[in-house]
Structures are given as C-alpha cells and as structure tokens.
PQR file with spaces between the fields and no chain letter, atoms N, CA, C, O and H, PARSE charges and radii, in Angstrom:
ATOM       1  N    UNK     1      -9.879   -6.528   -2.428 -0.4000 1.5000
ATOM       2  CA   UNK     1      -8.829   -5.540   -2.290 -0.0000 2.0000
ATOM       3  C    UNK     1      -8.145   -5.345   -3.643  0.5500 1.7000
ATOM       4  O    UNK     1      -7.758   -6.303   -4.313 -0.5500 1.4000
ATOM       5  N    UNK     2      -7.979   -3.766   -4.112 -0.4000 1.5000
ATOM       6  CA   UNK     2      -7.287   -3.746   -5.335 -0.0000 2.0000
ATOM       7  C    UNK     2      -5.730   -3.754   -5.222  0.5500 1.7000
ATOM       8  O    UNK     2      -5.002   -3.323   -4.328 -0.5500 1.4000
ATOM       9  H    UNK     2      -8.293   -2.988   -3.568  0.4000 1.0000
ATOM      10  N    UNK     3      -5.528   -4.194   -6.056 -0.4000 1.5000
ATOM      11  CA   UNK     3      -3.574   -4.320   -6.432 -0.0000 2.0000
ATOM      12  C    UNK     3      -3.286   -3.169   -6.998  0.5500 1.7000
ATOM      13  O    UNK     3      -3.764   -2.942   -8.109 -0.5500 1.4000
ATOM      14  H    UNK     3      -6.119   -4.544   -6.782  0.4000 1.0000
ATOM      15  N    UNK     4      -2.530   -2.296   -6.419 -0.4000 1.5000
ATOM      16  CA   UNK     4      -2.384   -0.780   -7.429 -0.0000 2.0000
ATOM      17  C    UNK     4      -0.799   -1.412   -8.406  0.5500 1.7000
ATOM      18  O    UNK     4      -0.054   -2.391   -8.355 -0.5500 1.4000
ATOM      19  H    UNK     4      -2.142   -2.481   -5.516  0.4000 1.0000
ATOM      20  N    UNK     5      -0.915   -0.318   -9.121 -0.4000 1.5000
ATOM      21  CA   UNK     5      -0.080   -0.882  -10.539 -0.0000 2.0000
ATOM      22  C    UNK     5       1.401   -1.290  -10.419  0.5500 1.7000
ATOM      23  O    UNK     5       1.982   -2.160  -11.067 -0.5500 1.4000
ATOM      24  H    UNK     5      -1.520    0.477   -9.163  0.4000 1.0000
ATOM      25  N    UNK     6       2.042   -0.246   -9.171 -0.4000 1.5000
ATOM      26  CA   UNK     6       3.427   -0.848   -9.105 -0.0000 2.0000
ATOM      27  C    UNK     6       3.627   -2.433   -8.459  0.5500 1.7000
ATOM      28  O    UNK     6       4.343   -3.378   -8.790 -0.5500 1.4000
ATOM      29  H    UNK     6       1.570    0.461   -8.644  0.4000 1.0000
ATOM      30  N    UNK     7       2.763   -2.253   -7.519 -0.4000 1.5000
ATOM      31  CA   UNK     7       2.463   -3.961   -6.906 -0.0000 2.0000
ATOM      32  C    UNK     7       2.375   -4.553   -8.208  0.5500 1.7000
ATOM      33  O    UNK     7       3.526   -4.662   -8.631 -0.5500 1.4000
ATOM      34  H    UNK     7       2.182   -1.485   -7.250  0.4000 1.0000
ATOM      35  N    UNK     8       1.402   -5.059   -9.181 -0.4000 1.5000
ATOM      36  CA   UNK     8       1.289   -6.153  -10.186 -0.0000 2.0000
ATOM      37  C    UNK     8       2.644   -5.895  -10.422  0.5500 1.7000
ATOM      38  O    UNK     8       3.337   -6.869  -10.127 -0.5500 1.4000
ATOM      39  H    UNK     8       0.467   -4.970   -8.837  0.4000 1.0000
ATOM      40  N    UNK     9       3.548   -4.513  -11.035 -0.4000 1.5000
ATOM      41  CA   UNK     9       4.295   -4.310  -11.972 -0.0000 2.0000
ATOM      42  C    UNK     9       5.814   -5.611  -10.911  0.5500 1.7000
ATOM      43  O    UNK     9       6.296   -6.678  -11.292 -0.5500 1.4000
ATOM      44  H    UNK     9       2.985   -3.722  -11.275  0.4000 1.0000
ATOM      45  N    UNK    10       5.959   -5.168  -10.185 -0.4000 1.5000
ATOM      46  CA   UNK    10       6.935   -5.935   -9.167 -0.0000 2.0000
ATOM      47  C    UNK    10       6.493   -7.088   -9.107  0.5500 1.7000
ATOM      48  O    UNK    10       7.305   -7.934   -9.482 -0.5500 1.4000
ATOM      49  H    UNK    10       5.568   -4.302   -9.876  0.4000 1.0000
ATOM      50  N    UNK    11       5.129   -7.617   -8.650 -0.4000 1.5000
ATOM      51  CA   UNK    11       5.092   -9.116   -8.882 -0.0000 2.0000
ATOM      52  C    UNK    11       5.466   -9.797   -9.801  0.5500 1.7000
ATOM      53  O    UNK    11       6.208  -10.771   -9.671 -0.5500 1.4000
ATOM      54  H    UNK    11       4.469   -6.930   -8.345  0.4000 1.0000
ATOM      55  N    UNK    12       4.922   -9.306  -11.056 -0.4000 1.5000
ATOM      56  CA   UNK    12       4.779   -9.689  -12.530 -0.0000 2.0000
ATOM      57  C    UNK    12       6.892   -9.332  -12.779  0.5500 1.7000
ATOM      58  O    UNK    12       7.067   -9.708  -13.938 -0.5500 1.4000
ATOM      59  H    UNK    12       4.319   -8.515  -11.161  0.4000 1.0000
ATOM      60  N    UNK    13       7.878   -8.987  -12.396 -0.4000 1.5000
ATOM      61  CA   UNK    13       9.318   -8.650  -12.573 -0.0000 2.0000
ATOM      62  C    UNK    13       9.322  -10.036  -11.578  0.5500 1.7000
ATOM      63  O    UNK    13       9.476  -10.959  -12.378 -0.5500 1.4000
ATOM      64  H    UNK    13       7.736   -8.682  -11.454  0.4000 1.0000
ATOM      65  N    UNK    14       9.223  -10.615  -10.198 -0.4000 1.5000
ATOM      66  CA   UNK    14       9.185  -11.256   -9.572 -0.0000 2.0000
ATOM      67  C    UNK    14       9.347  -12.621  -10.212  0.5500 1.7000
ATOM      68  O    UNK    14      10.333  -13.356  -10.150 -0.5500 1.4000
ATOM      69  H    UNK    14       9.099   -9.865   -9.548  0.4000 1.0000
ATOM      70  N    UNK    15       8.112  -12.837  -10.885 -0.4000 1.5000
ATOM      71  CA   UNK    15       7.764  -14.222  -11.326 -0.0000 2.0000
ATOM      72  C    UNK    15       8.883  -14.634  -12.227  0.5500 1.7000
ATOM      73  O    UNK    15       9.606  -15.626  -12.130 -0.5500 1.4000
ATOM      74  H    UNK    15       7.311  -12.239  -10.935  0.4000 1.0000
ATOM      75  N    UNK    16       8.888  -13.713  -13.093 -0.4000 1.5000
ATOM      76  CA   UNK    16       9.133  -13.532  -14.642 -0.0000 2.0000
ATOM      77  C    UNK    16      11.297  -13.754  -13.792  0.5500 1.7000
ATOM      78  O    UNK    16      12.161  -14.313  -14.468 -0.5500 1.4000
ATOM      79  H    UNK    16       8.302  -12.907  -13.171  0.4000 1.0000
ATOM      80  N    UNK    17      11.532  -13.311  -12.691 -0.4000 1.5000
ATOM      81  CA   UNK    17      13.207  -13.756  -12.438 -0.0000 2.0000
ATOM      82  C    UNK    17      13.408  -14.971  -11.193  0.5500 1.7000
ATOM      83  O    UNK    17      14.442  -15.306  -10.615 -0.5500 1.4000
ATOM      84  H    UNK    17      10.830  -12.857  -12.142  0.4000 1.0000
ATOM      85  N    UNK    18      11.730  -15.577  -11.002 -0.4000 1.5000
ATOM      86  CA   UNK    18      11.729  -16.536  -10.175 -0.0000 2.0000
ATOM      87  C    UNK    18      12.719  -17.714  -10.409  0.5500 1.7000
ATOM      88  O    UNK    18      12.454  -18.351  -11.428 -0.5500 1.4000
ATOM      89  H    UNK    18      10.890  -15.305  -11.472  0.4000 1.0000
ATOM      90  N    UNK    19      14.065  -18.262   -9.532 -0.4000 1.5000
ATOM      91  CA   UNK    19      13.243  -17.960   -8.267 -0.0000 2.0000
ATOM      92  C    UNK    19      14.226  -17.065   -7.666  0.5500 1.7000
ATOM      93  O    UNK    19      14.500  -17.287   -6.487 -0.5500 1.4000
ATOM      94  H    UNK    19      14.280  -17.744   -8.704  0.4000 1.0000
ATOM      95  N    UNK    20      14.892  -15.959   -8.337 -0.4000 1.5000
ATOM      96  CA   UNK    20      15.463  -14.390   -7.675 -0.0000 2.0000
ATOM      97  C    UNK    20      14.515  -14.026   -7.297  0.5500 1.7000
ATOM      98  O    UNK    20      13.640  -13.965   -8.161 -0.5500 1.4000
ATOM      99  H    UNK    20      14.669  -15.778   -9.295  0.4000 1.0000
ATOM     100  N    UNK    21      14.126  -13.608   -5.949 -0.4000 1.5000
ATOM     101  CA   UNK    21      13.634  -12.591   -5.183 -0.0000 2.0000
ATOM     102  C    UNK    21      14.164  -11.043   -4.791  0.5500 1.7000
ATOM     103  O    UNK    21      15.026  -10.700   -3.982 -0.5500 1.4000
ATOM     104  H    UNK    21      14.837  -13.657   -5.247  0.4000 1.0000
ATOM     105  N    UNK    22      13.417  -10.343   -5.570 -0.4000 1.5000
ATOM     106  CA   UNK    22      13.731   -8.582   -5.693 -0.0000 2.0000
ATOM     107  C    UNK    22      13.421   -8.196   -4.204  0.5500 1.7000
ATOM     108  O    UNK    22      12.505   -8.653   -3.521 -0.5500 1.4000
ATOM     109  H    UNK    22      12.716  -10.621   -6.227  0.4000 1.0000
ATOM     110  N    UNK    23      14.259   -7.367   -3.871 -0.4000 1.5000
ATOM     111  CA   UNK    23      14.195   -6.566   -2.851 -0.0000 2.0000
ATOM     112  C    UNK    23      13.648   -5.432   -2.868  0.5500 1.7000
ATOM     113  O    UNK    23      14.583   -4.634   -2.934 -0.5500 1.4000
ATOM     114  H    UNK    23      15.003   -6.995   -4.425  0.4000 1.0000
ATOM     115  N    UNK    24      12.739   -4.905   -2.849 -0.4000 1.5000
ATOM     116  CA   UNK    24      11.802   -3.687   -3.379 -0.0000 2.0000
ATOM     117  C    UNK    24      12.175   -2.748   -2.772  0.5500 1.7000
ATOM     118  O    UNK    24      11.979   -2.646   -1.561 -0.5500 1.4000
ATOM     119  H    UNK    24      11.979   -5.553   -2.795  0.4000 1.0000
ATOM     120  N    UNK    25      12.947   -1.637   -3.651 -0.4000 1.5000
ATOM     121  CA   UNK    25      13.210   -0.135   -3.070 -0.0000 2.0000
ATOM     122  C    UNK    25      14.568   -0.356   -2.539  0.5500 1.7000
ATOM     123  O    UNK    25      14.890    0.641   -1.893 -0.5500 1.4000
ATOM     124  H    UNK    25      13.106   -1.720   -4.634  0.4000 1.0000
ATOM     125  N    UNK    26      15.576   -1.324   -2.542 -0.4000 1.5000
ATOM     126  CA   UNK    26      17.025   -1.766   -1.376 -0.0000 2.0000
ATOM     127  C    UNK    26      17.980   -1.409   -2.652  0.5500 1.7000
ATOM     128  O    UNK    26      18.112   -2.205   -3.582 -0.5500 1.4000
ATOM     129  H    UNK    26      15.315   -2.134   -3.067  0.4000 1.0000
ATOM     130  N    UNK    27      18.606   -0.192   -2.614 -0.4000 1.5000
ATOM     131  CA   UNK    27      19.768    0.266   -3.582 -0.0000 2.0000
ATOM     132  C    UNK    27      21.003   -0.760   -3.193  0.5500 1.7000
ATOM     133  O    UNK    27      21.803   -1.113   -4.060 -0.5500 1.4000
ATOM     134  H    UNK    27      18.498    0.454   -1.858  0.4000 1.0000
ATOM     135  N    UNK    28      21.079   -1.113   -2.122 -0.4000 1.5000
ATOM     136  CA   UNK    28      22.366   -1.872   -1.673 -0.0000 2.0000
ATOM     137  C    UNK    28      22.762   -3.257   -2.434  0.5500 1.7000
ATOM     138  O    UNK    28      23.358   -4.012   -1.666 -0.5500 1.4000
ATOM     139  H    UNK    28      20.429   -0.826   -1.418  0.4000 1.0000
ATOM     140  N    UNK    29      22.617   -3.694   -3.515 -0.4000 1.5000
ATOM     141  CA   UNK    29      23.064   -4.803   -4.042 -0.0000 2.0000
ATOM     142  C    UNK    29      23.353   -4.101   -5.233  0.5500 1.7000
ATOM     143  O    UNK    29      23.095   -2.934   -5.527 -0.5500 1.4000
ATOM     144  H    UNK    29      22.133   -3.080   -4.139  0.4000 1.0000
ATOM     145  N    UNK    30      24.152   -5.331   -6.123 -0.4000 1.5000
ATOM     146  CA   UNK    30      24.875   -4.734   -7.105 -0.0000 2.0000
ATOM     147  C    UNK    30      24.158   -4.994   -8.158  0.5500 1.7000
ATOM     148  O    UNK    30      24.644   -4.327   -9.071 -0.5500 1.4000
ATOM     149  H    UNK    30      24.362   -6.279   -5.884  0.4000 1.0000
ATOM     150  N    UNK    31      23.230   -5.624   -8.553 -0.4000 1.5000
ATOM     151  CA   UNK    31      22.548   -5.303   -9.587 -0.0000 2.0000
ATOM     152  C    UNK    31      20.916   -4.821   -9.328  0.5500 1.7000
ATOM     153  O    UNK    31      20.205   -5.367   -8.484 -0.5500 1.4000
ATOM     154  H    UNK    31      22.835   -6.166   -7.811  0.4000 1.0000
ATOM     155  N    UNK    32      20.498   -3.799  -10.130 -0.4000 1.5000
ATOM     156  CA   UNK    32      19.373   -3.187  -10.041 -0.0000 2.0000
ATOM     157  C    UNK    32      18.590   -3.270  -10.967  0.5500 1.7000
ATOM     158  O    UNK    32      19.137   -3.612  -12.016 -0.5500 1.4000
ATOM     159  H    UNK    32      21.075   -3.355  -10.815  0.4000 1.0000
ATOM     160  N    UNK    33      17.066   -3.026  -11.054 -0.4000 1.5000
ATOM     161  CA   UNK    33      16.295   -2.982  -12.291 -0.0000 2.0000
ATOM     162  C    UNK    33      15.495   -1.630  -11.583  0.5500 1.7000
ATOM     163  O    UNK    33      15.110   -1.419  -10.433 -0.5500 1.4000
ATOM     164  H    UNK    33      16.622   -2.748  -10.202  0.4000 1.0000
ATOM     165  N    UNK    34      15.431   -0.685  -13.070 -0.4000 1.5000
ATOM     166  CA   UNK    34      14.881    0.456  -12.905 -0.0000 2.0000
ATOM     167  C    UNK    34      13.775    0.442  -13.677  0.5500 1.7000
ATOM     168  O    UNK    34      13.906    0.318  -14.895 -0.5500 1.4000
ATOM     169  H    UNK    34      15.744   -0.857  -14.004  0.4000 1.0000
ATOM     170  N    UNK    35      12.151    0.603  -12.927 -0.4000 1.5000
ATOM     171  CA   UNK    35      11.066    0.568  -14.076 -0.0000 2.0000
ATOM     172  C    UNK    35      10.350    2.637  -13.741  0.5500 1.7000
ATOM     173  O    UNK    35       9.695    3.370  -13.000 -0.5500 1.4000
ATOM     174  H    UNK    35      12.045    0.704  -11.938  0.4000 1.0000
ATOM     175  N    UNK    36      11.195    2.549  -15.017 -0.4000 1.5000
ATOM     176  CA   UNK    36      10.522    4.109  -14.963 -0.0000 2.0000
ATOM     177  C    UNK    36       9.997    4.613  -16.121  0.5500 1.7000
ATOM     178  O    UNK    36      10.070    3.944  -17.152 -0.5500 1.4000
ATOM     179  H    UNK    36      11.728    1.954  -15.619  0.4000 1.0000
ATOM     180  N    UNK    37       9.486    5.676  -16.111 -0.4000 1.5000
ATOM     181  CA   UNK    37       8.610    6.577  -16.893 -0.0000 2.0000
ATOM     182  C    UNK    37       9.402    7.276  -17.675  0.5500 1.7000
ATOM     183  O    UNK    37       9.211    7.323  -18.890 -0.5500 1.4000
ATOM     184  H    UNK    37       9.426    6.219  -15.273  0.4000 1.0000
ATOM     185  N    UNK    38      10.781    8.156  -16.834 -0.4000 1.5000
ATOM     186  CA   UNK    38      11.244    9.437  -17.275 -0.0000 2.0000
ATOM     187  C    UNK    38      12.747    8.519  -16.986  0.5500 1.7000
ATOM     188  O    UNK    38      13.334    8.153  -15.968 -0.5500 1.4000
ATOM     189  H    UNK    38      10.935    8.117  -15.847  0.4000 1.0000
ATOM     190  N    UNK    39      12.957    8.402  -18.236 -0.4000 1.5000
ATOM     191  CA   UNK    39      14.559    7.654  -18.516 -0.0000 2.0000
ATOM     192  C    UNK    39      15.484    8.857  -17.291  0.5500 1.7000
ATOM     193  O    UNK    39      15.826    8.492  -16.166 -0.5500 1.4000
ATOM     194  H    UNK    39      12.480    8.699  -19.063  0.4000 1.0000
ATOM     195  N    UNK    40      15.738   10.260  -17.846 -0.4000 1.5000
ATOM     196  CA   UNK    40      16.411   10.680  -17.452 -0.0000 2.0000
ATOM     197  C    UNK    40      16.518   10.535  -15.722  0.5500 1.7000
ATOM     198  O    UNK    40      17.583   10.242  -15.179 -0.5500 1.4000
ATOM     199  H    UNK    40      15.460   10.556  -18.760  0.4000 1.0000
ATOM     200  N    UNK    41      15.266   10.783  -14.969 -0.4000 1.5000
ATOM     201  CA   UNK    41      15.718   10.821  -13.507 -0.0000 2.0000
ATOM     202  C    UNK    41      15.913    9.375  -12.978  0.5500 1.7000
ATOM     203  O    UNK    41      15.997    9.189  -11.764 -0.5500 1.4000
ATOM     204  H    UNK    41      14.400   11.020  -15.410  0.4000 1.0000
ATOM     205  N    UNK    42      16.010    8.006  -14.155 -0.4000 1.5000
ATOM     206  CA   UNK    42      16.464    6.978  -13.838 -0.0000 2.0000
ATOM     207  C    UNK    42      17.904    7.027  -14.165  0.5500 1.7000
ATOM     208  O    UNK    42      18.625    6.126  -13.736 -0.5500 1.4000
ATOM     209  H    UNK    42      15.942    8.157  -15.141  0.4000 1.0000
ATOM     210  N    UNK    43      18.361    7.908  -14.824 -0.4000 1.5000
ATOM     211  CA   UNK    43      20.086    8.032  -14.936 -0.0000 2.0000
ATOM     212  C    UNK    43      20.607    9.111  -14.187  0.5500 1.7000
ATOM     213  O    UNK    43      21.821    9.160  -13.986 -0.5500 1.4000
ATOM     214  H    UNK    43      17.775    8.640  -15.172  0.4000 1.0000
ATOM     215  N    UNK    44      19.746   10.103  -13.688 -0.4000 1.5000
ATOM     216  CA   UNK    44      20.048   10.773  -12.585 -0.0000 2.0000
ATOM     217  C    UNK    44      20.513   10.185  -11.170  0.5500 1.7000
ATOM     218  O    UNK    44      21.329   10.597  -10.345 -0.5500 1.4000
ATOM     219  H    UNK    44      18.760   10.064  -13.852  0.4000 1.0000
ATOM     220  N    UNK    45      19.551    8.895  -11.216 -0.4000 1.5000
ATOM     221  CA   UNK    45      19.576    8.695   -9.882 -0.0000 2.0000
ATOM     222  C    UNK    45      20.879    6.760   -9.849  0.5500 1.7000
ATOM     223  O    UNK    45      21.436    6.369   -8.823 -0.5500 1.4000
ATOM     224  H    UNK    45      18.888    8.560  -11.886  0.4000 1.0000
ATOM     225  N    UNK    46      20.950    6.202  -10.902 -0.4000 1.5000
ATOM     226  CA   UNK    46      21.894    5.814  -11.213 -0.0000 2.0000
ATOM     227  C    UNK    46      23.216    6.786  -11.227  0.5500 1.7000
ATOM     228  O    UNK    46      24.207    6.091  -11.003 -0.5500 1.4000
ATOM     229  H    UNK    46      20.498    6.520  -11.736  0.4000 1.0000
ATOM     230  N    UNK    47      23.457    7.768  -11.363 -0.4000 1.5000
ATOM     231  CA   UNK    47      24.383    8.442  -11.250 -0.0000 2.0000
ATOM     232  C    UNK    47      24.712    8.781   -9.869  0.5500 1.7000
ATOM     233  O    UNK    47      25.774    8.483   -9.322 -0.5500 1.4000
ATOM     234  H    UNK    47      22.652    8.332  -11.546  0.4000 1.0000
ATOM     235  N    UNK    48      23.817    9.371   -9.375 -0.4000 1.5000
ATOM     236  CA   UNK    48      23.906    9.419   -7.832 -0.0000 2.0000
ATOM     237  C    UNK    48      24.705    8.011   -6.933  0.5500 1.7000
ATOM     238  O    UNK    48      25.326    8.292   -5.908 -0.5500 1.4000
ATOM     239  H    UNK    48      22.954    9.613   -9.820  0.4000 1.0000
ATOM     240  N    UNK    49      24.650    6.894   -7.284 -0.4000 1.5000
ATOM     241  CA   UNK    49      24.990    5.803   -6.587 -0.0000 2.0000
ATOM     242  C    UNK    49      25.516    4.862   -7.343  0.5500 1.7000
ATOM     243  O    UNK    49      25.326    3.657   -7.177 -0.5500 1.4000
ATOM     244  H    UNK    49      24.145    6.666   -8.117  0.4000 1.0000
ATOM     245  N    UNK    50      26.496    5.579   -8.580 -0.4000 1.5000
ATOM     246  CA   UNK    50      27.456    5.096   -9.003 -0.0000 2.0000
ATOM     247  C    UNK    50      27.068    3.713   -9.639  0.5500 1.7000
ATOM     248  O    UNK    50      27.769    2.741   -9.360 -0.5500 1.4000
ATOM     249  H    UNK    50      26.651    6.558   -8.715  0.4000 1.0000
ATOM     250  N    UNK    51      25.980    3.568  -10.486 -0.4000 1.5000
ATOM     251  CA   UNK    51      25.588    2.436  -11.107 -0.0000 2.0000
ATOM     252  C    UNK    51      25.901    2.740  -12.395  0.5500 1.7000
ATOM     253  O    UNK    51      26.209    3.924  -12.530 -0.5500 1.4000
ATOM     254  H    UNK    51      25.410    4.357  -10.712  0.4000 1.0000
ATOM     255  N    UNK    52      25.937    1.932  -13.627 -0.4000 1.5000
ATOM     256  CA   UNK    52      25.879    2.227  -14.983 -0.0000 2.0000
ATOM     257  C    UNK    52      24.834    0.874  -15.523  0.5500 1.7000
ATOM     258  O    UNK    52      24.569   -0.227  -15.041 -0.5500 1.4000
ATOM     259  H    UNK    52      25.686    0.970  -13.517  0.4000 1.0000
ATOM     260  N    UNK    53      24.376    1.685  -16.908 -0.4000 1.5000
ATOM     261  CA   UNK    53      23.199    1.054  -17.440 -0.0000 2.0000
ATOM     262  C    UNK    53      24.181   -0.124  -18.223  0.5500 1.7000
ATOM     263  O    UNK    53      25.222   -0.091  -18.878 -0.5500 1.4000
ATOM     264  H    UNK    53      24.591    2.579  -17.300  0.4000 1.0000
ATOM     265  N    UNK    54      23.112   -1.301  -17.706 -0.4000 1.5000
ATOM     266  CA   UNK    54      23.413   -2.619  -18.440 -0.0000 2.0000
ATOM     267  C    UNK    54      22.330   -3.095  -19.823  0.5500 1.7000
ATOM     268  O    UNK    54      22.621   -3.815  -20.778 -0.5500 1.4000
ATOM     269  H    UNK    54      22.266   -1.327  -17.173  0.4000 1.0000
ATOM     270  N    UNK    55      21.278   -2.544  -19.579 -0.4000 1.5000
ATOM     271  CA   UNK    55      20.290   -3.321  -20.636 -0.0000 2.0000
ATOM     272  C    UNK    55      18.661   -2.541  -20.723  0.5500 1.7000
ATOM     273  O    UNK    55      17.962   -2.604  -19.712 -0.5500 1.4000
ATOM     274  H    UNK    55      21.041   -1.959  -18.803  0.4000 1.0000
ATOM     275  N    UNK    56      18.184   -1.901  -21.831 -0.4000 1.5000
ATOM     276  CA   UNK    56      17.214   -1.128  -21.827 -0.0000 2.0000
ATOM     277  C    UNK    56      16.258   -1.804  -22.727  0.5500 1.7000
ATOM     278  O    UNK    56      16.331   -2.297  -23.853 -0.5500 1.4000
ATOM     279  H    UNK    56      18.752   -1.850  -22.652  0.4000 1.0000
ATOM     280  N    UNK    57      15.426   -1.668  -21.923 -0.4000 1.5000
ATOM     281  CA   UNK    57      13.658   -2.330  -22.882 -0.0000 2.0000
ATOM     282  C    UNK    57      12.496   -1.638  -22.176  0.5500 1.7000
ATOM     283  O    UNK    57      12.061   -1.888  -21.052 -0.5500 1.4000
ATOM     284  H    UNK    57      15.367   -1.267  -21.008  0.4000 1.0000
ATOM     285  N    UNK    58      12.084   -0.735  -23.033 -0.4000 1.5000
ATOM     286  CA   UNK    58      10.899   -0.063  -22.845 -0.0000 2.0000
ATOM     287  C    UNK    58      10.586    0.546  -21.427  0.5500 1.7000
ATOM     288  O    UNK    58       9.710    0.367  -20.581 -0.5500 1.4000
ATOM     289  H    UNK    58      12.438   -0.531  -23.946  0.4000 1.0000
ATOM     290  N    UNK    59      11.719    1.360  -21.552 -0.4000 1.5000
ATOM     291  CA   UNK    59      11.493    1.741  -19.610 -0.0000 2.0000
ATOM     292  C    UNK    59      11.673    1.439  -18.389  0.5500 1.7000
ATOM     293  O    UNK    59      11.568    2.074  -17.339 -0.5500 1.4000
ATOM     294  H    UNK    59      12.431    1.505  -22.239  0.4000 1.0000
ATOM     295  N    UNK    60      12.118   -0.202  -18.795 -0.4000 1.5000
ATOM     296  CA   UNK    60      13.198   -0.914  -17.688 -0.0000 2.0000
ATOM     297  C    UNK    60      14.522   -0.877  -18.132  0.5500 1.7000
ATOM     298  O    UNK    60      14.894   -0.904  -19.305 -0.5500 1.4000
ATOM     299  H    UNK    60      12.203   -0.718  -19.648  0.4000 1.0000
ATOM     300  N    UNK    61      15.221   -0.814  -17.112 -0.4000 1.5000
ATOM     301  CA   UNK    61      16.672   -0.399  -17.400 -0.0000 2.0000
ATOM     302  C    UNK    61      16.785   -1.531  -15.868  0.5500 1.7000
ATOM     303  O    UNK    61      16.037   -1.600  -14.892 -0.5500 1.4000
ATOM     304  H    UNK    61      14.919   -0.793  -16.159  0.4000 1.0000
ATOM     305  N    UNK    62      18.057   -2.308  -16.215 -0.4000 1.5000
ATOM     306  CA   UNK    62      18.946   -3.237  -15.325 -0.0000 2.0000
ATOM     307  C    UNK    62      20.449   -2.392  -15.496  0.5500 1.7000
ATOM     308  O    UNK    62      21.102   -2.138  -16.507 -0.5500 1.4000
ATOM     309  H    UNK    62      18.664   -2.253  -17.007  0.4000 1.0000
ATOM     310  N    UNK    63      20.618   -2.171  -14.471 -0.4000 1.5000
ATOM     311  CA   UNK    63      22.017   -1.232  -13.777 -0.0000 2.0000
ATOM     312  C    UNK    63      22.677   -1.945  -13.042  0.5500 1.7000
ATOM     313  O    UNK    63      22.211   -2.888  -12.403 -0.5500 1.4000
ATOM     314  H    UNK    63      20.087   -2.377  -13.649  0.4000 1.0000
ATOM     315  N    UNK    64      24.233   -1.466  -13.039 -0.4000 1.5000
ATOM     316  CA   UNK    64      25.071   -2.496  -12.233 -0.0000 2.0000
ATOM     317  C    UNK    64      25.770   -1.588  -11.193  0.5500 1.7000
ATOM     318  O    UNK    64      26.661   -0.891  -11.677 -0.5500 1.4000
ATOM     319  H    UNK    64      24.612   -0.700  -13.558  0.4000 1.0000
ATOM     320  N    UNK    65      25.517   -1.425   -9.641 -0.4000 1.5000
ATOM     321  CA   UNK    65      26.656   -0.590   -9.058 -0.0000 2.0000
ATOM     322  C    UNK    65      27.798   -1.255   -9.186  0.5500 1.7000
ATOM     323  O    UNK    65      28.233   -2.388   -8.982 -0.5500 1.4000
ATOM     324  H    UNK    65      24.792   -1.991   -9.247  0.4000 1.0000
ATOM     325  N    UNK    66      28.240    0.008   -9.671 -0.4000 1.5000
ATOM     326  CA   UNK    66      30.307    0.095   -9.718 -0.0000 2.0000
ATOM     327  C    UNK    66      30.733   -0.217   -8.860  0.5500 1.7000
ATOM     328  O    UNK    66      31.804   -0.817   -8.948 -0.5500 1.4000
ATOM     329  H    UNK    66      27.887    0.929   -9.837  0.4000 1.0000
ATOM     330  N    UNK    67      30.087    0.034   -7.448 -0.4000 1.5000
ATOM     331  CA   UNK    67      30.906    0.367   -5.939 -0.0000 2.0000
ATOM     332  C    UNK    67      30.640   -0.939   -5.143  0.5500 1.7000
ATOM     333  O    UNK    67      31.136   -1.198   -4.047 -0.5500 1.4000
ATOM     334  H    UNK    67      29.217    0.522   -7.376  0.4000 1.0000
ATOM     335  N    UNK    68      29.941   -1.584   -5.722 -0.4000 1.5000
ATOM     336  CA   UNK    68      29.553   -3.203   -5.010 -0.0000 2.0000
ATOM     337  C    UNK    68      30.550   -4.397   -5.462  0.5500 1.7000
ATOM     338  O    UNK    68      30.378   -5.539   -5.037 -0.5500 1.4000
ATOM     339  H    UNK    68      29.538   -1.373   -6.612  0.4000 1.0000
C-alpha cells in the first residue's frame, strides 16, 4: 500500500514533536502548524480564525489562536 505525500508529510511533523500528538485537520486548539504551498491562503485562513503567525520555515508556518 502506498503512503501518499501528506500522510509521510504528518507522520514525519509527528515524530519529529514526539511525544505531542497532532490532531490532523482540528482548528480547535491553540497552537497550529500550517504546511502549505501558497503562504498567502495560509494567512487567509489564519485570519479567518483569528490566529497569528509564530514561526516560518520553508512553508511551515506554527500559528497561535488569539481566541483560545
């Protein structure tokens, strides 16, 4: 069975904050990690739910909701 890329990409974030366990796709906690392509609709959508950017490296962005 193949592993498509966001699976490795989440495991491989997984290991690497073991032993934090990510909640995949759950906006509801107060800190977030954003692995995206297109910076902007990752600050679009941080904007939407009142997060602000904490720390940027190559397309991951860790965000903190305000409202939590």
């Amino acid at each position: 069975m193949a592993i498509d890329r966001n699976t490795a990409q989440f495991s491989q974030a997984q290991f690497a904050l073991a032993p934090v366990i990510l909640d995949l796709n759950n906006l509801n906690h107060r800190f977030l990690i954003f692995d995206c392509d297109d910076e902007r609709r990752a600050f679009a959508a941080m904007q939407q739910i009142h997060a602000k950017p904490l720390k940027r490296n190559m397309g991951i962005i860790l965000a903190e909701r305000e409202d939590l």
